[in-house]
N, C-alpha and C positions, 0 to 999 in steps of 0.2 A: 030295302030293309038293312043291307050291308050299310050302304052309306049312311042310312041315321045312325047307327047304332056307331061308327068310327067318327060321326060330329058330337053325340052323347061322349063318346069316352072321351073328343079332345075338349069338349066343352068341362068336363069333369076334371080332366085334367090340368086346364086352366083354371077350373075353380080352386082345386088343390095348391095352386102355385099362388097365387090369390091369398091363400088362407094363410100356407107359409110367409108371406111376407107380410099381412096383418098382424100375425104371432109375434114375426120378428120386433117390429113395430110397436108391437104394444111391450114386448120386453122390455125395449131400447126406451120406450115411454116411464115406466115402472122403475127400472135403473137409475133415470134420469130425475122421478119423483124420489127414490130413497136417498140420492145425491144433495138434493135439494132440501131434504128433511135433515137429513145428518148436519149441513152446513146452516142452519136456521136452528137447530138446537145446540151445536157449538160455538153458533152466534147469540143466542139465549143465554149460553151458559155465561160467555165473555160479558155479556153485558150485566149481569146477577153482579160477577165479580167487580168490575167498574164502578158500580151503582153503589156497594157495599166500600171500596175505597173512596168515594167521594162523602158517603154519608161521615164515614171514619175522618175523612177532612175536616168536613164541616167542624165534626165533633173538636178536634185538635184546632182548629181555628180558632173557636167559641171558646176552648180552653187558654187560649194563649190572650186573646180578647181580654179576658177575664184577670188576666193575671197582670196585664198590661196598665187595667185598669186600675187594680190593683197596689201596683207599682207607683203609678203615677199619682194616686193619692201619695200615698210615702215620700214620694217625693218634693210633693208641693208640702206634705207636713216637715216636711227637713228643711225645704227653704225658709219655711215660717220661723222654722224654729231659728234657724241661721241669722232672718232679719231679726228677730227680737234680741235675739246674743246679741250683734252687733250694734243693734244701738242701745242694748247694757256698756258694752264695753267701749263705743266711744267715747261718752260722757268724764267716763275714766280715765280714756287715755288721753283725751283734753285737760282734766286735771292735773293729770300726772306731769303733762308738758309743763301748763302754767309753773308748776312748782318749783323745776327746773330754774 
């Protein structure tokens, strides 16, 4: 009866050690998953941010596109107007020669 009763305690007492180190274990688990959440929501946040300066690109691109376009009407309406001045003012300045 002595002997079961000191394989009962060391069996007990192995369990005990046992349970300690499943505790440990599951902390070190637990740590490991709030680690993992913390760096997955500061990667969430990073990417929010990211997301909202590309769309802000997009935006200023689309604006600049637009202004480009813009532009480049004005531009071909300046040349227009530039070729029709000049051949006003050729004609002219072939007159003006001949007279000489």
């Amino acid at each position: 009866m002595l002997e079961e009763n000191k394989q009962i305690i060391q069996q007990l007492q192995q369990s005990a050690t046992e349970i300690e180190v499943l505790r440990a274990a599951k902390a070190t688990a637990e740590n490991a998953k709030l680690t993992v959440e913390t760096s997955l929501e500061e990667k969430a946040v990073q990417i929010s941010k990211e997301h909202s300066e590309v769309e802000s690109l997009k935006h200023q691109i689309q604006q600049l596109e637009d202004q480009n376009k813009l532009l480049q009407a004005e531009t071909n309406n300046l040349q227009a107007q530039l070729s029709t001045h000049d051949s006003r003012t050729t004609p002219l300045s072939n007159t003006a020669l001949a007279m000489q």
